[in-house]
C-alpha positions as CSV (number, residue, x, y, z in Angstrom):
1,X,0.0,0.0,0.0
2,X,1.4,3.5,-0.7
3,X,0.8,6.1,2.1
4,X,1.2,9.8,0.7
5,X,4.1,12.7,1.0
6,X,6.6,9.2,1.4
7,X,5.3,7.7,4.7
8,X,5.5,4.5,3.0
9,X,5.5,1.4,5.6
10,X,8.6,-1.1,4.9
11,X,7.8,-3.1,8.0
12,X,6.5,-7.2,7.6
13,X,3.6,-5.8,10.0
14,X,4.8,-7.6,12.7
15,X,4.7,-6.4,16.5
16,X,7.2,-6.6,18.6
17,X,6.6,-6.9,22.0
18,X,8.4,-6.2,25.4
19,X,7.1,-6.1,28.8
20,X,6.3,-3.2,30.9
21,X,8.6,-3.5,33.9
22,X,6.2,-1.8,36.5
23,X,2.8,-3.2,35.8
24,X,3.7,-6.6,33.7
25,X,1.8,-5.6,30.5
26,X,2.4,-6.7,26.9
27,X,3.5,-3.4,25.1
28,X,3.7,-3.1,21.4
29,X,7.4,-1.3,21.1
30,X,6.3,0.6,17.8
31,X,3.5,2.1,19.9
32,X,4.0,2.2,23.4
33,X,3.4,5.4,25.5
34,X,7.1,6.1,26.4
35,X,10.7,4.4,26.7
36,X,13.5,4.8,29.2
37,X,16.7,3.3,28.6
38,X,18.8,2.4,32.4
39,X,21.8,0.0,32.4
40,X,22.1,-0.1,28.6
41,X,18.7,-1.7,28.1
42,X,15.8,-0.3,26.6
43,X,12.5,-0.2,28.9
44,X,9.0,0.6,27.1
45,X,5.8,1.6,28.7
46,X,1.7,1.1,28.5
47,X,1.3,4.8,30.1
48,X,3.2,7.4,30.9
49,X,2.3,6.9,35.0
50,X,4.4,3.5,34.2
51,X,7.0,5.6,32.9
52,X,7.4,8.0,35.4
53,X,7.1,5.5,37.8
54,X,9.6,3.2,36.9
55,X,12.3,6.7,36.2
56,X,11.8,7.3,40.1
57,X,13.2,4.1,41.1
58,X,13.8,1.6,38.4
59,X,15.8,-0.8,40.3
60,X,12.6,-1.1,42.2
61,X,11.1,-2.9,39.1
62,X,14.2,-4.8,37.4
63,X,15.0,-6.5,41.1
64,X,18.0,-4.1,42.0
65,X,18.3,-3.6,45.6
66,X,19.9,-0.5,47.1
67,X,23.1,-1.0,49.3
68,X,23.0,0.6,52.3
């Protein structure tokens, strides 16, 4: 399919999907609601509440623990 002034979709369609680290959902990386990278990986978000969430203590959701 052509899609005008060259927005022409090269993709097989396919989704790919990660998980959202603070609430556990299924999140379409092509369209999630934001993405944070910490620790050299890439994190992607259902909402923007996950997002900010996670940014205020993402060890919190990828099992870090803080030394005392």
């Amino acid at each position: 399919m052509h899609e005008p002034f060259g927005m022409e979709d090269h993709s097989d369609g396919t989704a790919v999907l990660s998980r959202d680290p603070v609430c556990g959902m299924s999140v379409d990386e092509g369209k999630a609601a934001g993405k944070t990278g910490y620790a050299g990986q890439m994190y992607y978000f259902c909402s923007k509440k996950c997002q900010n969430d996670f940014e205020l203590s993402p060890g919190q959701y990828i099992g870090q623990t803080e030394r005392l």
